[in-house]
C-alpha positions in Angstrom: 27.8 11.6 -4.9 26.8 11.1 -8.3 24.5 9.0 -10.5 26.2 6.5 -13.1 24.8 3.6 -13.3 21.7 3.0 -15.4 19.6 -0.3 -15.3 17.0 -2.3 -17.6 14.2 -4.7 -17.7 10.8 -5.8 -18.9 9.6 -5.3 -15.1 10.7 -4.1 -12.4 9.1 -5.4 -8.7 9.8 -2.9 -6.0 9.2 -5.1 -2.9 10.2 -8.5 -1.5 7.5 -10.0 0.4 5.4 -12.4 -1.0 3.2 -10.4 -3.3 6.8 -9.0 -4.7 8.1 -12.6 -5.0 5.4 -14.3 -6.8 5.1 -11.8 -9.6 8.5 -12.2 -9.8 8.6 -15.8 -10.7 5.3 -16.1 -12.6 6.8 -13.3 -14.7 9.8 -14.9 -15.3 8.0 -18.5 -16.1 6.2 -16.3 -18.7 9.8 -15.6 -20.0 10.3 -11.6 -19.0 13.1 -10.1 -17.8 12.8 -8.9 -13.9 14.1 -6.8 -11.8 13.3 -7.1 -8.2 14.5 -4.2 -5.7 14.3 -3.8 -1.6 15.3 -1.6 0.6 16.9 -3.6 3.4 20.3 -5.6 2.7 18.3 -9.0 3.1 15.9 -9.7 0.1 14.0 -11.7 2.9 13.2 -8.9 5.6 9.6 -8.0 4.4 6.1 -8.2 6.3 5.8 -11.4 5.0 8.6 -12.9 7.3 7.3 -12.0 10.2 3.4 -13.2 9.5 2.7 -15.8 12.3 -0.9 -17.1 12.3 -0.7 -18.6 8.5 -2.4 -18.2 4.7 -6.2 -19.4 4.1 -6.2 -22.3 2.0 -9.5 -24.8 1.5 -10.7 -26.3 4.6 -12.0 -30.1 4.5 -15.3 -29.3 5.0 -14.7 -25.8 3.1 -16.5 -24.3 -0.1 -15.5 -21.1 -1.7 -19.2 -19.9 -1.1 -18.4 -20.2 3.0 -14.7 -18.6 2.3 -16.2 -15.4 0.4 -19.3 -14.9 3.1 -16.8 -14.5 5.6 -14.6 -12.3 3.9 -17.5 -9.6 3.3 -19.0 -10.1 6.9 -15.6 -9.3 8.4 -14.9 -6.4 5.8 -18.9 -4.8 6.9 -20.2 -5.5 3.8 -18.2 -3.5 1.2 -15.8 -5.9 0.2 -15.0 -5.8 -4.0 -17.7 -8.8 -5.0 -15.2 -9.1 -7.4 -12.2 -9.4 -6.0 -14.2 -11.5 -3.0 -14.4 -14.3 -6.0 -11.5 -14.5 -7.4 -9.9 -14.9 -4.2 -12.6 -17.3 -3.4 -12.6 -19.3 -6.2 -8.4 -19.3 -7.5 -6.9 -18.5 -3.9 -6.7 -22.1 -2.6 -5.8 -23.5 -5.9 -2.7 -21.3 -6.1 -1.7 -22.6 -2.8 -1.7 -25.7 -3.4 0.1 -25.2 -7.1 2.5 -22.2 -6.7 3.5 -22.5 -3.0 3.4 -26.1 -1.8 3.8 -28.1 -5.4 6.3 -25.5 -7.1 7.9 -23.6 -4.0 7.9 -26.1 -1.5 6.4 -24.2 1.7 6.8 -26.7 4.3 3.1 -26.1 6.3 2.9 -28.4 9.2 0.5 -31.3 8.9 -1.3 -33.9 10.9 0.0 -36.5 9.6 2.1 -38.1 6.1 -0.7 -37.2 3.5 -2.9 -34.3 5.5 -2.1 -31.0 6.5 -3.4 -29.1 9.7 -5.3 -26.7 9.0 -6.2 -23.6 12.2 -9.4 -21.9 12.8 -8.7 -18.0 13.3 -11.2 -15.0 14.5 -14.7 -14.8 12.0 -13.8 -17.9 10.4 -16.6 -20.6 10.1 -14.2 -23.5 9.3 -11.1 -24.6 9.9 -9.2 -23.4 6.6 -5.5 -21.9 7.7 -2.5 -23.7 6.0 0.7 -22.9 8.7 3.9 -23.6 9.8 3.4 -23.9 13.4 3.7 -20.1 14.2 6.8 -18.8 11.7 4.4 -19.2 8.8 5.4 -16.0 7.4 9.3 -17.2 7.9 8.5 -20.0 6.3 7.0 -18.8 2.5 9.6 -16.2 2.7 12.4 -18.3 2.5 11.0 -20.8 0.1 10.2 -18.0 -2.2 13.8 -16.7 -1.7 15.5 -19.7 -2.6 13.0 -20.2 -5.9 13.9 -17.0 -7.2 17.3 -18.1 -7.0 17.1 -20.6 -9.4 15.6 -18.1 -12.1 18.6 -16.4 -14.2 16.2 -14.1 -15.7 15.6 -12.2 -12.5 18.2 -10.1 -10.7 17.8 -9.1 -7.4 19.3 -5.5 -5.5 18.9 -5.8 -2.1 20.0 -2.8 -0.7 18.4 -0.5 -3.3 15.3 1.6 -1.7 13.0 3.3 -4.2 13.3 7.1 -4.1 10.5 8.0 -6.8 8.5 6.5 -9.2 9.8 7.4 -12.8 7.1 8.8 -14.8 6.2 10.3 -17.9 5.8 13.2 -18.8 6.4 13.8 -15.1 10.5 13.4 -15.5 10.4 13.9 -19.1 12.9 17.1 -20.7 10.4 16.5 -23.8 8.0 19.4 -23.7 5.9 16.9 -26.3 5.9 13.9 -23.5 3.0 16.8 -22.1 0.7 15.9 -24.9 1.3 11.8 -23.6 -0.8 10.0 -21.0 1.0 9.5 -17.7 2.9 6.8 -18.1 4.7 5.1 -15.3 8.4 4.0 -16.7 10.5 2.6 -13.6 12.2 4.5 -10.5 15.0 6.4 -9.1 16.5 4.2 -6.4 19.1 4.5 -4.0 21.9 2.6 -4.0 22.8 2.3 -0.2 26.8 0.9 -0.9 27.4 4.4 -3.0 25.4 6.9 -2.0 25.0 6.9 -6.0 21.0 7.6 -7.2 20.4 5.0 -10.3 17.9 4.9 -12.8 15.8 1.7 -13.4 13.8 1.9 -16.7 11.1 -1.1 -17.0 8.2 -1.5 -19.7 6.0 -2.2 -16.7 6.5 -2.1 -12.7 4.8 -3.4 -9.9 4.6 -2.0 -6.1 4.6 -4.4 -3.9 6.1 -2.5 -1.3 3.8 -3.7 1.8 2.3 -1.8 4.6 2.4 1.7 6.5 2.4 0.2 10.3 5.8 2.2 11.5 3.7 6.0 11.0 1.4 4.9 14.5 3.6 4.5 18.0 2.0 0.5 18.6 2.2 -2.0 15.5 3.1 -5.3 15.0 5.0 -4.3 11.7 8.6 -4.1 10.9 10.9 -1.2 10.6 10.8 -1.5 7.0 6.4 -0.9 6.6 7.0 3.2 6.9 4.4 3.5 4.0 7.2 4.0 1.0 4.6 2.2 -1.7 1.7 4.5 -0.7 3.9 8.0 -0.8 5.6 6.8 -4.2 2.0 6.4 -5.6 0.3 9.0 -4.2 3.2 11.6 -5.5 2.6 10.1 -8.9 -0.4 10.6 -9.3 -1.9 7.0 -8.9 -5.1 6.6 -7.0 -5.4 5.7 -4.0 -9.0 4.1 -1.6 -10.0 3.2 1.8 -7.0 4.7 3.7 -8.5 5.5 6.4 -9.5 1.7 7.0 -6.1 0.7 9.3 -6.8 -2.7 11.0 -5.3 -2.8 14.7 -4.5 -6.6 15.7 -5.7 -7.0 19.2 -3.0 -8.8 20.9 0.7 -7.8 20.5 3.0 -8.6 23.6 2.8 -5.6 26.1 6.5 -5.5 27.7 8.7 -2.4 26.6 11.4 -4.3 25.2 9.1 -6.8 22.6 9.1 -4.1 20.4 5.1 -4.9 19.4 5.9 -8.4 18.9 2.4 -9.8 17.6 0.4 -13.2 19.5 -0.9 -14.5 16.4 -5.0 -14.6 16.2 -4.9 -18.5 16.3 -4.5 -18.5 20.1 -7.3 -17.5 20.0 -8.1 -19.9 17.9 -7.5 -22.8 20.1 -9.4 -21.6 22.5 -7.4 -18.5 24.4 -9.8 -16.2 25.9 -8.9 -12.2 27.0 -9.4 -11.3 30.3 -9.1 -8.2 32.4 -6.4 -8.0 35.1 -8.4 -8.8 37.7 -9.3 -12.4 35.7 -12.3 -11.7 34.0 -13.7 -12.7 30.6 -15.0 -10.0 28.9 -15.6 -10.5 25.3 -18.6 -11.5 25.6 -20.3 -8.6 26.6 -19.3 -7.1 23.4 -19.8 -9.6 20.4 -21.7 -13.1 19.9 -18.9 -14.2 18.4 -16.9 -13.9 22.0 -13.2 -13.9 21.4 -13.1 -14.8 17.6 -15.2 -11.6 17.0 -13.5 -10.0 14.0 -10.1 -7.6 14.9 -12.0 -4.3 15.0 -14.4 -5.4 17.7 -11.7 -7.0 19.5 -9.8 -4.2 19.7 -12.3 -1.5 20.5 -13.5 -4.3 23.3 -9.9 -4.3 24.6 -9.1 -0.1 24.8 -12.9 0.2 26.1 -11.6 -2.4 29.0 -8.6 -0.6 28.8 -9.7 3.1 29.4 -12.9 2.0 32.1 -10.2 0.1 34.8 -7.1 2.7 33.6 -5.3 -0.3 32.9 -2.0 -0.4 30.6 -3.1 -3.8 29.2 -5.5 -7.1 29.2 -4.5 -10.9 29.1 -4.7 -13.2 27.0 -5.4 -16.7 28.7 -3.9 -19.7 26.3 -3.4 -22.0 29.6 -6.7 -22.4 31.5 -8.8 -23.0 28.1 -6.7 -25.4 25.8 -5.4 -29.0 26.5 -2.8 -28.6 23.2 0.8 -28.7 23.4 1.3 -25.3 23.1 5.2 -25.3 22.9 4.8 -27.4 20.0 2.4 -25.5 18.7 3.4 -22.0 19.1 7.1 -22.9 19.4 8.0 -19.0 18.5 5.2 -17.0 20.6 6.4 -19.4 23.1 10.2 -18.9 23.4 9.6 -15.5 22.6 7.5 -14.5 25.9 9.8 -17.1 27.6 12.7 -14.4 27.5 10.8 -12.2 28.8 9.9 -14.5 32.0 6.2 -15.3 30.6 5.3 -19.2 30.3 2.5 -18.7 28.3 1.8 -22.4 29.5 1.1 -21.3 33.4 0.4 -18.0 32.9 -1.5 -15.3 30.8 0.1 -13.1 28.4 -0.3 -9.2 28.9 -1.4 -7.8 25.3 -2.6 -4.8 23.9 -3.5 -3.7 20.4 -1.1 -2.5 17.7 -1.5 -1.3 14.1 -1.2 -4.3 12.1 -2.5 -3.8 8.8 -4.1 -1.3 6.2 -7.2 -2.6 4.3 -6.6 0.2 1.5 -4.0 1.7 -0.9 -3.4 2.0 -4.0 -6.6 1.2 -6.1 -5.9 -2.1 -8.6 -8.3 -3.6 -10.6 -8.7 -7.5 -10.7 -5.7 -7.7 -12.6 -3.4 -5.5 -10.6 -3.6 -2.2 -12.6 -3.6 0.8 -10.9 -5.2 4.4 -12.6 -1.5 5.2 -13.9 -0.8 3.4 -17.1 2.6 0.5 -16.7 2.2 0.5 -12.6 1.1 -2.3 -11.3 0.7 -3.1 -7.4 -0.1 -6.0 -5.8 0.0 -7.1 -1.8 -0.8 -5.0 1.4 0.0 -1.6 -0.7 -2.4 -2.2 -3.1 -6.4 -1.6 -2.7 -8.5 -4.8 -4.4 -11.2 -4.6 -2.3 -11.1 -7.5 -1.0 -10.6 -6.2 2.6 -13.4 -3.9 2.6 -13.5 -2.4 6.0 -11.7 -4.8 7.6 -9.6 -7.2 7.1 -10.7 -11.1 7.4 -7.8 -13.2 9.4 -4.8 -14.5 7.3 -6.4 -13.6 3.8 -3.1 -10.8 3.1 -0.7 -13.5 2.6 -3.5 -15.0 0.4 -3.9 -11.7 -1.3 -0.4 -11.2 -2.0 -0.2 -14.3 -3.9 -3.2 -13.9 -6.0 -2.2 -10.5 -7.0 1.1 -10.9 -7.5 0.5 -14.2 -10.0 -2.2 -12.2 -11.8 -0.1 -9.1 -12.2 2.8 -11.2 -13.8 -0.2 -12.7 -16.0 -1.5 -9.9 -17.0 1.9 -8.0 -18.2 3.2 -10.9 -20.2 -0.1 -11.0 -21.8 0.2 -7.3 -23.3 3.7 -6.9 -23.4 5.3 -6.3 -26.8 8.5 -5.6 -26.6 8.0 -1.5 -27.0 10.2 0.5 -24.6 7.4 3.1 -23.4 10.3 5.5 -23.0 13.3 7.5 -24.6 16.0 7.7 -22.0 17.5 10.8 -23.0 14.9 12.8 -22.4 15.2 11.1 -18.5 17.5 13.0 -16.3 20.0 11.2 -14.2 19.1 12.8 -10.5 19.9 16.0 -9.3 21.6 16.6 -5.8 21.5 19.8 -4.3 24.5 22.1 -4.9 24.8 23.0 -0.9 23.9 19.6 0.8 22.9 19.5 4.5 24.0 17.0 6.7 21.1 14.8 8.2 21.1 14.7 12.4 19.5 11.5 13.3 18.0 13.0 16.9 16.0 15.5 14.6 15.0 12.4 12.2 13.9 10.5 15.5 12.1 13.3 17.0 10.0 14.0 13.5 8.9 10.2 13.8 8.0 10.5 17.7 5.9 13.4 17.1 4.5 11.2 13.3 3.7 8.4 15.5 2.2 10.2 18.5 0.1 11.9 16.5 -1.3 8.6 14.7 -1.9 6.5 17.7 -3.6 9.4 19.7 -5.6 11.0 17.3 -5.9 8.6 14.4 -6.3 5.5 16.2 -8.6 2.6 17.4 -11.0 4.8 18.5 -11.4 8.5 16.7 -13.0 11.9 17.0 -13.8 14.7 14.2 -12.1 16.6 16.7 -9.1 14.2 16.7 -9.3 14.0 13.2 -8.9 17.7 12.2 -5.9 18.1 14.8 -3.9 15.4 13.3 -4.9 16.5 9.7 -3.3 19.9 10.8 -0.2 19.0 13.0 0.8 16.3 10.2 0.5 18.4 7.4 2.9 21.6 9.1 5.2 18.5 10.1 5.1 17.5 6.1 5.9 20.5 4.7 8.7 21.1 7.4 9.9 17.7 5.9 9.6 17.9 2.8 11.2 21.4 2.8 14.2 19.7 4.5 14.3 16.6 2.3 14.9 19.2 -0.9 17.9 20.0 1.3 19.3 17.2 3.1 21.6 14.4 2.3 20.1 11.1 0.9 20.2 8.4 3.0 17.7 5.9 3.7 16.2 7.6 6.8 15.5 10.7 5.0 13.6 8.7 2.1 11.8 6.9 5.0 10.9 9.9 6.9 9.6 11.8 3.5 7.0 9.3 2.9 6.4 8.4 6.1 4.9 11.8 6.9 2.8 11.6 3.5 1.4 8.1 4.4 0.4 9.7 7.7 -1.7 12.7 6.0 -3.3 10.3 3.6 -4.4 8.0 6.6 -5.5 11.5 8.2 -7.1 13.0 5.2 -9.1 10.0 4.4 -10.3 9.2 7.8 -11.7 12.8 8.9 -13.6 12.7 5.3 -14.9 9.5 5.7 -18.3 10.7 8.7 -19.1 6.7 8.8 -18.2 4.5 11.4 -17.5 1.0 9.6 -15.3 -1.7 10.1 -12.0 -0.2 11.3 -12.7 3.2 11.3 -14.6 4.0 14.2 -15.4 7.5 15.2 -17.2 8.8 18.1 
């Protein structure tokens, strides 16, 4: 193994989704040169392509004023006034311009001129642009096939993010000491070689997505192990509201569909949770019934849950709606089908699953994180929008504002200047003696990671919990980490590394944080 190739640009995104995606482009619009990395051989695989239920947009009978009281009532009232309004205010204008005008998303509509627009959980209007249930799938590829058109971005699929580069951090300049950390690209693995390369950009952008894969139950995809949290949190970056980690209620219960998520707007045509026996039960727990916001719902469901001894609830689409709901939920549809459920006769057994974190690294409106040149934008960043809790289909939303602004923001300070002097940057240093990585060991690290999340660090939480999995994750991290110095580099080894930190910042945050609110709920 060895380190050879070297690589430049004006910025460098690390992350594919839609957050990742839009900076992209915008930057390039603005005419800088872009780099855009991800770890998994298909640019598209991201969060984003899985997102189901859809992206707020601006209802007919819809104000921004309605849109932003909502957001703060489902984040428990410390939602970033700030961030509240520019989402607000811009979101459903870049909708309409960046992803149906200049990308092309193909939402469903109603009819030639109007689109259809859902009603999710703690929504007051009817305001969610979608693509029958793939609306994630959908953006995605649009985005994908945009970028293509761009010769002034270069994409690496393939290429995971070891470490951020920073200064004077990585610097062999004993003067870079006297310099304010400085942020300068990243180390990043190129999976075809086995080769570490360096990737020097004036300014980069995280956009890296969420940490779902550290807890034993989420709706995420193998690639959310946290890597955008770790990266930051090793470079010194700030990071907020960790501890706020939003379960979604309902994701299949069947041991082979792998926490495969029924989107919110079931729920928002009318399904309605029910114990086994048949019973309705949200109700008892929230006004709002069944489109009570996702923390209620949840807690509602284990409470159910624990008080019967039951593995699971049901979620009841075909006594309560008189929609087509193959057409509809074409996906969720042929998806519980292979696992002999016709979500048309029957009910569908659920449970909750992590699903989302409302925090991360801290931004300001315009993406800037506390390190100087590092940008993040999407589910790893922290705007403050979310608050406590996140409202229904306003991540996809996020993503997009964020990444736009971010792109804005660096072409309107960039200069030119190269904030760096890449001889005093190392190529990357492999071990002399290098140990040889036994997947079982990897696996059972990430049982005990995810065992430890769920049980302890999970819907419902205890100081006692708390300190236990504060305690057994950080001996696991330092066992890890010791290793990682060690160990061959392959992508599970860079996945387990920040997995593990991700977990201890969830941990760390949650048993300081004595206030129930929102999505952390201690007992």
């Amino acid at each position: 193994m060895k380190t050879d190739e070297t690589y430049y640009c004006d910025v460098l995104v690390i992350g594919s989704g839609i957050a990742g995606l839009a900076c992209a482009i915008s930057a390039a619009d603005l005419g800088l040169d872009v780099i855009i990395i991800s770890k998994e051989a298909s640019i598209a695989e991201s969060n984003t392509f899985y997102a189901q239920g859809g992206i707020v947009a601006r209802g007919q009978d819809d104000t921004p004023e309605l849109l932003a009281e909502d957001i703060i009532q489902a984040g428990d009232g410390i939602s970033n006034p700030d961030a509240v309004k520019i989402v607000a205010y811009e979101g459903p204008g870049m909708v309409e311009d960046f992803l149906v005008k200049k990308v092309g998303v193909p939402f469903s509509r109603s009819g030639e001129d109007e689109f259809e627009f859902a009603r999710e959980a703690s929504h007051s209007r009817r305001r969610i642009l979608h693509s029958k249930d793939s609306t994630g799938k959908a953006i995605e590829t649009a985005l994908v096939d945009k970028m293509a058109e761009y010769r002034n971005i270069r994409a690496f699929p393939g290429f995971p993010a070891i470490d951020l580069l920073t200064i004077p951090h990585h610097s062999t300049n004993p003067l870079a000491l006297y310099r304010e950390p400085q942020c300068i690209g990243a180390y990043v693995l190129n999976n075809a070689t086995g080769h570490v390369e360096r990737f020097f950009a004036s300014y980069t952008v995280l956009a890296t997505g969420g940490l779902g894969r550290i807890y034993l139950h989420t709706t995420n995809p193998p690639v959310a192990t946290g890597d955008g949290f770790a990266m930051a949190d090793r470079a010194g970056a700030r990071l907020i509201n960790m501890e706020y980690i939003q379960f979604h209620p309902t994701t299949l219960f069947h041991k082979d569909a792998d926490g495969f998520l029924i989107s919110e707007a079931l729920r928002g045509e009318g399904a309605r949770l029910k114990t086994k026996d048949g019973v309705p039960f949200m109700a008892n727990y929230s006004e709002l019934g069944d489109l009570a916001p996702r923390d209620e719902v949840s807690r509602a469901m284990y409470e159910e849950m624990i008080k019967r001894g039951d593995a699971y609830v049901y979620l009841d689409i075909a006594s309560y709606t008189e929609i087509n709901v193959k057409k509809r939920f074409p996906m969720i549809y042929q998806r519980c089908l292979d696992f002999d459920i016709d979500i048309q006769k029957v009910p569908i057994p659920v449970v909750p699953a992590a699903h989302y974190s409302c925090g991360g690294v801290q931004v300001d409106t315009w993406g800037k994180t506390s390190l100087k040149c590092l940008y993040a934008a999407g589910e790893v960043a922290a705007t403050g929008l979310h608050g406590a809790n996140r409202l229904a289909s306003t991540s996809l939303l996020e993503g997009l504002v964020w990444g736009i602004r971010t792109a804005k923001d660096i072409a309107g300070n960039f200069n030119g200047n190269k904030p760096y002097k890449e001889s005093d940057i190392p190529p990357w240093q492999f071990p002399e003696r290098v140990e040889e990585v036994d997947p079982a060991l990897i696996h059972q690290d990430w049982v005990s990671i995810k065992s430890t999340m769920w049980n302890y660090v999970g819907i419902i939480r205890t100081v006692r919990r708390l300190q236990r999995a504060w305690a057994d994750i950080g001996y696991l991290k330092n066992r890890i980490d010791d290793f990682y110095r060690r160990a061959q580099l392959v992508p599970m080894v860079i996945d387990l590394r920040n997995g593990v930190r991700t977990a201890r910042i969830v941990a760390e945050a949650a048993l300081k944080n004595n206030v129930s609110r929102g999505a952390h709920f201690i007992r």
